[in-house]
One Martini backbone bead per residue (centre of mass of N, CA, C, O) as a GRO file, in nm:
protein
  172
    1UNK     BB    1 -10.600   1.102   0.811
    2UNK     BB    2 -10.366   1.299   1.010
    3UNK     BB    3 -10.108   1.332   1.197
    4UNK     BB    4  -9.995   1.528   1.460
    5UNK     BB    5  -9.989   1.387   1.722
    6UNK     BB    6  -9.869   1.141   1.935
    7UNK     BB    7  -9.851   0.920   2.163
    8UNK     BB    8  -9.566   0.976   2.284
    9UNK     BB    9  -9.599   1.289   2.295
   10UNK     BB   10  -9.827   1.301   2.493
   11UNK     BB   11  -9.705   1.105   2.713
   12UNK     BB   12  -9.484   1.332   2.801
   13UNK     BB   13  -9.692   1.597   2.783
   14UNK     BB   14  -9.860   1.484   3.061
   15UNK     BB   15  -9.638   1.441   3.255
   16UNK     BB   16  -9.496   1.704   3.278
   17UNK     BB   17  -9.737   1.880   3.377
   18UNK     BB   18  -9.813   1.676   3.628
   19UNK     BB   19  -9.526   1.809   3.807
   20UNK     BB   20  -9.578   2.114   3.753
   21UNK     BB   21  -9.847   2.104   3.911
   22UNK     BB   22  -9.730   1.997   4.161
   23UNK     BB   23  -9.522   2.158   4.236
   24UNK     BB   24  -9.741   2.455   4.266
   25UNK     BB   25  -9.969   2.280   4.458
   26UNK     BB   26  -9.839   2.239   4.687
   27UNK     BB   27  -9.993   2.258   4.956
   28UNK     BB   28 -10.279   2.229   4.871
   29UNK     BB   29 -10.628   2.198   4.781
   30UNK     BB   30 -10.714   1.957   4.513
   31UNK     BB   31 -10.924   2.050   4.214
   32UNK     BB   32 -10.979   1.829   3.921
   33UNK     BB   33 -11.152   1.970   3.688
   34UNK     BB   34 -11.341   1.799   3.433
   35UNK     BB   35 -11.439   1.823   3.105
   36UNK     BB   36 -11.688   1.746   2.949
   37UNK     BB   37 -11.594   1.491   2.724
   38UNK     BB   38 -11.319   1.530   2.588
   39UNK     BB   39 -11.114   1.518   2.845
   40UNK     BB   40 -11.097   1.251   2.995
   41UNK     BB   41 -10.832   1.125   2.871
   42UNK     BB   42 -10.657   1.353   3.005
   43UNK     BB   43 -10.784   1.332   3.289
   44UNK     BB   44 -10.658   1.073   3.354
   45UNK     BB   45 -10.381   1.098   3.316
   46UNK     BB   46 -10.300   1.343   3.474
   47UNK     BB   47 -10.398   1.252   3.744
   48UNK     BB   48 -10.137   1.038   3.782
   49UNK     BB   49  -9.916   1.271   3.703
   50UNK     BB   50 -10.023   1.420   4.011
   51UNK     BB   51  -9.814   1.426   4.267
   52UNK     BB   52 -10.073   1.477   4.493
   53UNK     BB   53 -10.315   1.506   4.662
   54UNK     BB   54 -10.673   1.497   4.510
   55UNK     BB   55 -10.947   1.577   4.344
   56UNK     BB   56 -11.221   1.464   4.150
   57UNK     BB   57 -11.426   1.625   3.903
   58UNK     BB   58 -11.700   1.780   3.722
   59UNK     BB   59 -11.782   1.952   3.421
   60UNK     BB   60 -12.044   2.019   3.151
   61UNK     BB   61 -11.957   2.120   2.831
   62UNK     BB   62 -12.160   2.242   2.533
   63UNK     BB   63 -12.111   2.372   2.159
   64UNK     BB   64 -12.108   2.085   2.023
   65UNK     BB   65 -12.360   1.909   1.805
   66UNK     BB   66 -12.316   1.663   1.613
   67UNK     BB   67 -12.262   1.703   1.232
   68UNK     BB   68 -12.038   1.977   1.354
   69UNK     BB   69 -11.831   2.271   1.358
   70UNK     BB   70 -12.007   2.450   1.462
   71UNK     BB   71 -12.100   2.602   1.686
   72UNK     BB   72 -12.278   2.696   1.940
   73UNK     BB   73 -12.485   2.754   2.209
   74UNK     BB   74 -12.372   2.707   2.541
   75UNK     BB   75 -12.369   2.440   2.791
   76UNK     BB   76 -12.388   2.415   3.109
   77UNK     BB   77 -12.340   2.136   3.378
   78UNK     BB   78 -12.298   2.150   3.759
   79UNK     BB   79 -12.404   1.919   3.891
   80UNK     BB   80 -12.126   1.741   3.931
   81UNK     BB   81 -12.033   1.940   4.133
   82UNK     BB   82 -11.805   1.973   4.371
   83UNK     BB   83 -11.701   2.083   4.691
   84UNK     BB   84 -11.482   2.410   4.610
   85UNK     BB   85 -11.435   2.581   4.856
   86UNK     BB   86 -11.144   2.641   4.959
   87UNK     BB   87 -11.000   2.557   4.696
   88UNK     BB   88 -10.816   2.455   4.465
   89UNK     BB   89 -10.830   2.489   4.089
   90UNK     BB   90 -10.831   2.246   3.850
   91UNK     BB   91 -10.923   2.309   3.487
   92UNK     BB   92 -10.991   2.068   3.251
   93UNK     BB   93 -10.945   2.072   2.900
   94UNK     BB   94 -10.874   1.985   2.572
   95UNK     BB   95 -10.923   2.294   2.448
   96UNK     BB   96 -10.845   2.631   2.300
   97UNK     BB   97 -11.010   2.840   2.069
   98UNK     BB   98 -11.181   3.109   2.164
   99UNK     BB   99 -11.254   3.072   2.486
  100UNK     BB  100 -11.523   3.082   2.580
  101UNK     BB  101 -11.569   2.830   2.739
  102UNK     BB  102 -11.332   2.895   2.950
  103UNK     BB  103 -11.464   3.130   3.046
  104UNK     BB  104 -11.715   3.053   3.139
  105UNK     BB  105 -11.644   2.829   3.342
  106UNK     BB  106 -11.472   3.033   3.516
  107UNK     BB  107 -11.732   3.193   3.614
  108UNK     BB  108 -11.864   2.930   3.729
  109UNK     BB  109 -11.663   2.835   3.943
  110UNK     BB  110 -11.632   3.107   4.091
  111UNK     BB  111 -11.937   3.079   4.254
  112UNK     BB  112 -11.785   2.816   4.487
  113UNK     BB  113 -11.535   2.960   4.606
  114UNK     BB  114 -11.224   2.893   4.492
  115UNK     BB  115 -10.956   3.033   4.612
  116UNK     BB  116 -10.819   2.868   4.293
  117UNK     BB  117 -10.760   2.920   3.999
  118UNK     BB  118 -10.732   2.752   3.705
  119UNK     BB  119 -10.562   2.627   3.377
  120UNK     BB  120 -10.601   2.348   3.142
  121UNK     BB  121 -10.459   2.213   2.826
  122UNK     BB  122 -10.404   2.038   2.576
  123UNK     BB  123 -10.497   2.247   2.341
  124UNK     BB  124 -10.401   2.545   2.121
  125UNK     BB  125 -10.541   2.726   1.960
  126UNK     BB  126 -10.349   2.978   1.725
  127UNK     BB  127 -10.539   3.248   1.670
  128UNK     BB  128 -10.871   3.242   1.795
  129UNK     BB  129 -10.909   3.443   2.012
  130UNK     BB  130 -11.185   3.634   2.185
  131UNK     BB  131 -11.059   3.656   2.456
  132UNK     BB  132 -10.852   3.776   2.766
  133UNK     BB  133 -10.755   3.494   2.787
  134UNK     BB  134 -10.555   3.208   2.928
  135UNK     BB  135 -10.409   2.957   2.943
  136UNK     BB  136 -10.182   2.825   3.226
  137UNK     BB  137 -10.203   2.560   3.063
  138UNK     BB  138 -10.021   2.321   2.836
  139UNK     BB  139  -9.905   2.127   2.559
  140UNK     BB  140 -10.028   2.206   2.282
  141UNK     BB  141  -9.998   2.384   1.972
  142UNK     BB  142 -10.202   2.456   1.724
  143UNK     BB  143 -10.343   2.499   1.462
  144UNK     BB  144 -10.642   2.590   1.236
  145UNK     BB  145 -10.789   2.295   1.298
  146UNK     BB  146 -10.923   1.986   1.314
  147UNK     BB  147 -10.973   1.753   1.589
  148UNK     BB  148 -10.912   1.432   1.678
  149UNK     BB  149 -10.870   1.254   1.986
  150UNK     BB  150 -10.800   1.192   2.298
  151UNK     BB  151 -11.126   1.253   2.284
  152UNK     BB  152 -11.224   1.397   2.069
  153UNK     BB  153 -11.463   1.473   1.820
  154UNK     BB  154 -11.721   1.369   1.555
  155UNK     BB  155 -11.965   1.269   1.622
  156UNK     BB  156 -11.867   1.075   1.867
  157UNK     BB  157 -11.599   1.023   1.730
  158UNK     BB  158 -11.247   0.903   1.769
  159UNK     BB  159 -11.166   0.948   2.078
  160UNK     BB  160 -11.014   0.665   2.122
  161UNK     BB  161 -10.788   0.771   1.996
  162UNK     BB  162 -10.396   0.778   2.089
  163UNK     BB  163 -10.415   1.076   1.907
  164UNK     BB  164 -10.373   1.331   1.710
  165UNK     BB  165 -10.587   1.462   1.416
  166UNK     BB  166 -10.681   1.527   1.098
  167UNK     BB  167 -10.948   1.617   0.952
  168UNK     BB  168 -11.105   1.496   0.645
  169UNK     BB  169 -11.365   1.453   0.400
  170UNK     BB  170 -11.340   1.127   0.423
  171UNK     BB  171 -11.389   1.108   0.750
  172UNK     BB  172 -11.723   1.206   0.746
   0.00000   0.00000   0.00000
């Protein structure tokens, strides 16, 4: 596997996008919703980062399973919402590939009644979006590659690592 971006590398862009958004978010009530399970150790540094109280939620989105690279059909599982009615949220995921996943959740937490949504993503592959939307924050914009580490996984492997990765055919 091939190093894409490094350890101190994220943790200084994920640290700088958490003064921009508490600067941003400074007076409103704010829930910060973490996409399982990629986002996980993203929105964990992230909201450390985010010098101002807020609450931390969850919701569940999947559209791979096992080892596979292909899509699949999409399930989001919203039982873990917090009530988000009349709050600001910022919507966190690991990455912004086609952008469906991210379009269906904010469709999905739209119903929820929030103030105001944001997005929030680690990861922005350039040039893959199908839909009309873009996330409002990013840390870093990638090729059209394969990637693992900081939450990221391919069959459940890989999260732990502190860095993100480009996988080759000799690590799956």
């Amino acid at each position: 596997m091939q190093t894409l971006i490094g350890e101190q590398e994220i943790r200084s862009a994920v640290t700088s996008l958490g003064k921009q958004i508490a600067s941003e978010f400074c007076n409103e009530s704010v829930t910060v919703l973490g996409v399982l399970t990629g986002s996980i150790v993203f929105l964990a540094d992230l909201i450390r980062s985010i010098d101002l109280p807020h609450r931390v939620g969850l919701i569940q989105a999947s559209s791979y399973r096992g080892a596979t690279r292909t899509p699949l059909k999409l399930r989001i599982n919203d039982s873990l919402l917090p009530d988000i009615r009349g709050r600001s949220v910022l919507l966190v995921d690991d990455i912004f590939d086609t952008g469906a996943t991210l379009s269906a959740l904010l469709a999905t937490v739209r119903t929820y009644e929030p103030r105001r949504i944001q997005s929030a993503v680690l990861l922005w592959k350039t040039g893959k979006s199908t839909v009309d939307i873009q996330p409002d924050y990013h840390c870093f914009q990638i090729p059209d590659r394969f990637v693992v580490g900081y939450g990221l996984d391919y069959n459940d492997d890989y999260r732990h690592l502190p860095f993100i990765a480009v996988l080759d055919h000799r690590d799956v």
